[in-house]
C-alpha positions as CSV (number, residue, x, y, z in Angstrom):
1,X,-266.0,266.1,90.0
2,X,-267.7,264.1,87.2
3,X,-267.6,260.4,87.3
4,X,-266.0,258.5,89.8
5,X,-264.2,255.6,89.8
6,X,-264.2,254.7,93.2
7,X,-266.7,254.5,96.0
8,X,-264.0,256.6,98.0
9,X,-263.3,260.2,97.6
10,X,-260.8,261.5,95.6
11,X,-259.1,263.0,98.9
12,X,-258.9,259.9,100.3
13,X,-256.9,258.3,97.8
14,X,-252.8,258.7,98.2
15,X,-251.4,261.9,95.7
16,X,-250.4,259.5,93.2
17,X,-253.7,257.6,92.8
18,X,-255.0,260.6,92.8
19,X,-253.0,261.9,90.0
20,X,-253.6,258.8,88.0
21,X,-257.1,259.1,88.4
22,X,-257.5,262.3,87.1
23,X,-255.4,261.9,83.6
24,X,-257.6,258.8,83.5
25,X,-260.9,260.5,84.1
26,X,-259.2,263.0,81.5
27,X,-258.4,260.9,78.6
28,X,-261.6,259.4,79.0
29,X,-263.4,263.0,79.0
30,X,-261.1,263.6,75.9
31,X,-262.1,260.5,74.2
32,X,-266.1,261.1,75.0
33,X,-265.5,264.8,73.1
34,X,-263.5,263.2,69.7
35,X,-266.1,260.5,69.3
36,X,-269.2,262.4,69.4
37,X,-267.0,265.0,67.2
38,X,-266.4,262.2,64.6
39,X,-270.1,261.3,64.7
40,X,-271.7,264.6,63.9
41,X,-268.7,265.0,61.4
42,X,-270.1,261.9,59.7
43,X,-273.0,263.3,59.9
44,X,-272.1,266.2,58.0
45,X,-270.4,264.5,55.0
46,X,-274.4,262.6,55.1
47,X,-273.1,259.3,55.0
48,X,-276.1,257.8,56.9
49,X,-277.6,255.8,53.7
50,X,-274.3,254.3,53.3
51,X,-273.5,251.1,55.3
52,X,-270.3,252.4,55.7
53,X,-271.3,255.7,57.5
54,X,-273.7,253.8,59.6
55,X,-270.7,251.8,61.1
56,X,-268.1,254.4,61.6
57,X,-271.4,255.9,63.4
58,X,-271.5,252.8,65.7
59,X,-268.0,252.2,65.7
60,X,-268.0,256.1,67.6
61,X,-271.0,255.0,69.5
62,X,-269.2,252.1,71.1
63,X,-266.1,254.6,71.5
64,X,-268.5,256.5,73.8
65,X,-269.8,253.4,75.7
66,X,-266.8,252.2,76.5
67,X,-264.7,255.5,78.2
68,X,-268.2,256.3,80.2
69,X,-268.5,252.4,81.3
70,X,-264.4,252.5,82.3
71,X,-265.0,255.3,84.4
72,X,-266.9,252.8,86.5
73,X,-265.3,249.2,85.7
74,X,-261.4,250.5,86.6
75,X,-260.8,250.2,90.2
76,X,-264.4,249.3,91.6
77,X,-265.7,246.9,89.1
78,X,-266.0,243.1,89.3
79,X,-263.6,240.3,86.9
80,X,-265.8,240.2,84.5
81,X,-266.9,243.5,83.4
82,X,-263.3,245.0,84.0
83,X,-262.2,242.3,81.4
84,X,-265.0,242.8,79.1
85,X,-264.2,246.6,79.5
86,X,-260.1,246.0,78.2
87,X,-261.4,243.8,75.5
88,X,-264.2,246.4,74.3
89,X,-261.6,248.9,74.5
90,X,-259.2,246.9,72.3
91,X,-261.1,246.5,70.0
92,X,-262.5,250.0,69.4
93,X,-259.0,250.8,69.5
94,X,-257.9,248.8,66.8
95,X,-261.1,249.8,64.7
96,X,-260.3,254.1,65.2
97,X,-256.4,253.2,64.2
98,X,-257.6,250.9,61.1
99,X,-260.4,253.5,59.9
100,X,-257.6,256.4,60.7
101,X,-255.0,255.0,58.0
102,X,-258.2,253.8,55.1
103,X,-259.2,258.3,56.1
104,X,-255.5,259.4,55.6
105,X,-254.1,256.6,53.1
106,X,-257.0,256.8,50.5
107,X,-259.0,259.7,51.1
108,X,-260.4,260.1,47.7
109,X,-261.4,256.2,47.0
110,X,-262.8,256.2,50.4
111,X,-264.8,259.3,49.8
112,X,-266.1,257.3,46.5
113,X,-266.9,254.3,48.2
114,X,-269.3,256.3,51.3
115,X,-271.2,257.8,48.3
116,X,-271.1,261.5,50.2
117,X,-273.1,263.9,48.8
118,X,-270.5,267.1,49.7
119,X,-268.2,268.2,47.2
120,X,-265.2,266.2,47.3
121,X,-262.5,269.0,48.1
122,X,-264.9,269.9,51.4
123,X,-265.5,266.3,52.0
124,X,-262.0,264.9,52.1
125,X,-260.8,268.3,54.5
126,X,-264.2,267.2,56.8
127,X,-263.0,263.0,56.2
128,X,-259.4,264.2,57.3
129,X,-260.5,266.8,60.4
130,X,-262.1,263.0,61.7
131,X,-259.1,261.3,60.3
132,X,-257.2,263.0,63.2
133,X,-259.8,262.7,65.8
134,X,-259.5,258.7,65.0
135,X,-255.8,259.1,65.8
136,X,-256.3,260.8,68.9
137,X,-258.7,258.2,70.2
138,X,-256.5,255.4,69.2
139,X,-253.6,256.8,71.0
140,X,-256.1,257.9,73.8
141,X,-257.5,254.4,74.5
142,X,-254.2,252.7,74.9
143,X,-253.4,255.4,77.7
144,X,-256.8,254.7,79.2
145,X,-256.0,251.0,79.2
146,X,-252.7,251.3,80.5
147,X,-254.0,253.8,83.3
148,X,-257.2,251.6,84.0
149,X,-254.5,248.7,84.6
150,X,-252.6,250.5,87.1
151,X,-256.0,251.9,88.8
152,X,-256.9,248.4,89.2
153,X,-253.6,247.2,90.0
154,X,-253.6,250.1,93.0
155,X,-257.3,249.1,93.9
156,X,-256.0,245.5,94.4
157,X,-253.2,246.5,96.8
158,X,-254.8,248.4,98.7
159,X,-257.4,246.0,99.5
160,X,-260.3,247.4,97.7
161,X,-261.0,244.2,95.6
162,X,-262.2,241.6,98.5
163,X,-260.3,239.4,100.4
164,X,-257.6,238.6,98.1
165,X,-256.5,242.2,98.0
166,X,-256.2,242.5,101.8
167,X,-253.5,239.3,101.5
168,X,-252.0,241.7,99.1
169,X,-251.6,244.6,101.5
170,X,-250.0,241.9,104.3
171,X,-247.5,240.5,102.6
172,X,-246.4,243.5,100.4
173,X,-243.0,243.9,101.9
174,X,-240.4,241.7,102.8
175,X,-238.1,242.5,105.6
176,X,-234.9,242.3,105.9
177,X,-235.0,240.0,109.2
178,X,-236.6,237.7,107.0
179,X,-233.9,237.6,104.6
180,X,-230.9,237.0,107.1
181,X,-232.1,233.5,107.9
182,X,-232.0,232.4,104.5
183,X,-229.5,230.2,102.8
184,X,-226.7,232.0,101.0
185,X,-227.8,231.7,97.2
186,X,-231.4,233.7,98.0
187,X,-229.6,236.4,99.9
188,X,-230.0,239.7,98.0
């Protein structure tokens, strides 16, 4: 069932991985139908000779790169691109909120300042409609983050990530024998 984050099945996985790995393979299918919504939105208010409308069109590009490379990067990638993945996403987050409150806070000026060529009553209903796509990915991507996190985090446990993970798995619990012969302060 679409990407996979995993080399594993999905059956394999424990019922709460697997629950968190589909509202993460969710949000990101969510996010991957707002941002190319945004972009043929901006298309439609023809803001391409504009600077402007060429960066919200990258800034919705990059949207897109990043939820199809964190299908991958969550719970299978290596260091590095899992932290260039939370930065990337960061970022593009921070972008769709900023460009979400310039839509909704000064519609009209921003309108004047892309230079569209609609009519300004149709342009700042089309400029709002992506307004609150912007909002959706913003809160979208910091759910994506948060779930990537605890995909990784649950990748790691289990042993998934190399060696270090299977030193994880070991020593996860701590028994109560162990506890006993311990001085009277660290008893819990």
């Amino acid at each position: 069932m679409g990407l996979s984050i995993n080399s594993r099945s999905l059956s394999s996985l424990p019922q709460n991985h697997q629950y968190t790995h589909k509202i993460f393979l969710l949000c990101n299918y969510i996010i991957l139908g707002a941002a190319s919504s945004c972009i043929f939105l901006t298309l439609s208010l023809r803001l391409i000779p504009t600077v402007c409308g060429v960066f919200l069109i990258l800034l919705h590009i990059f949207t897109i790169g990043g939820a199809i490379s964190g299908c991958s990067v969550a719970s299978a990638g290596s260091n590095r691109w899992y932290a260039a993945h939370m930065v990337a996403t960061v970022l593009t987050a921070i972008f769709q909120g900023s460009v979400s409150v310039l839509i909704f806070t000064r519609t009209s000026d921003f309108l004047g300042e892309l230079k569209s060529y609609v009519r300004e009553d149709d342009g700042s209903v089309i400029l709002k409609l992506g307004g609150g796509l912007c909002v959706l990915m913003f809160c979208l991507e910091w759910l994506v983050l948060v779930l990537a996190f605890v995909l990784r985090y649950y990748a790691f446990v289990d042993g998934d990530l190399g060696n270090n993970g299977a030193a994880v798995k070991r020593s996860e619990r701590v028994r109560d024998e162990d506890l006993k012969d311990w001085p009277w302060p660290f008893q819990v």
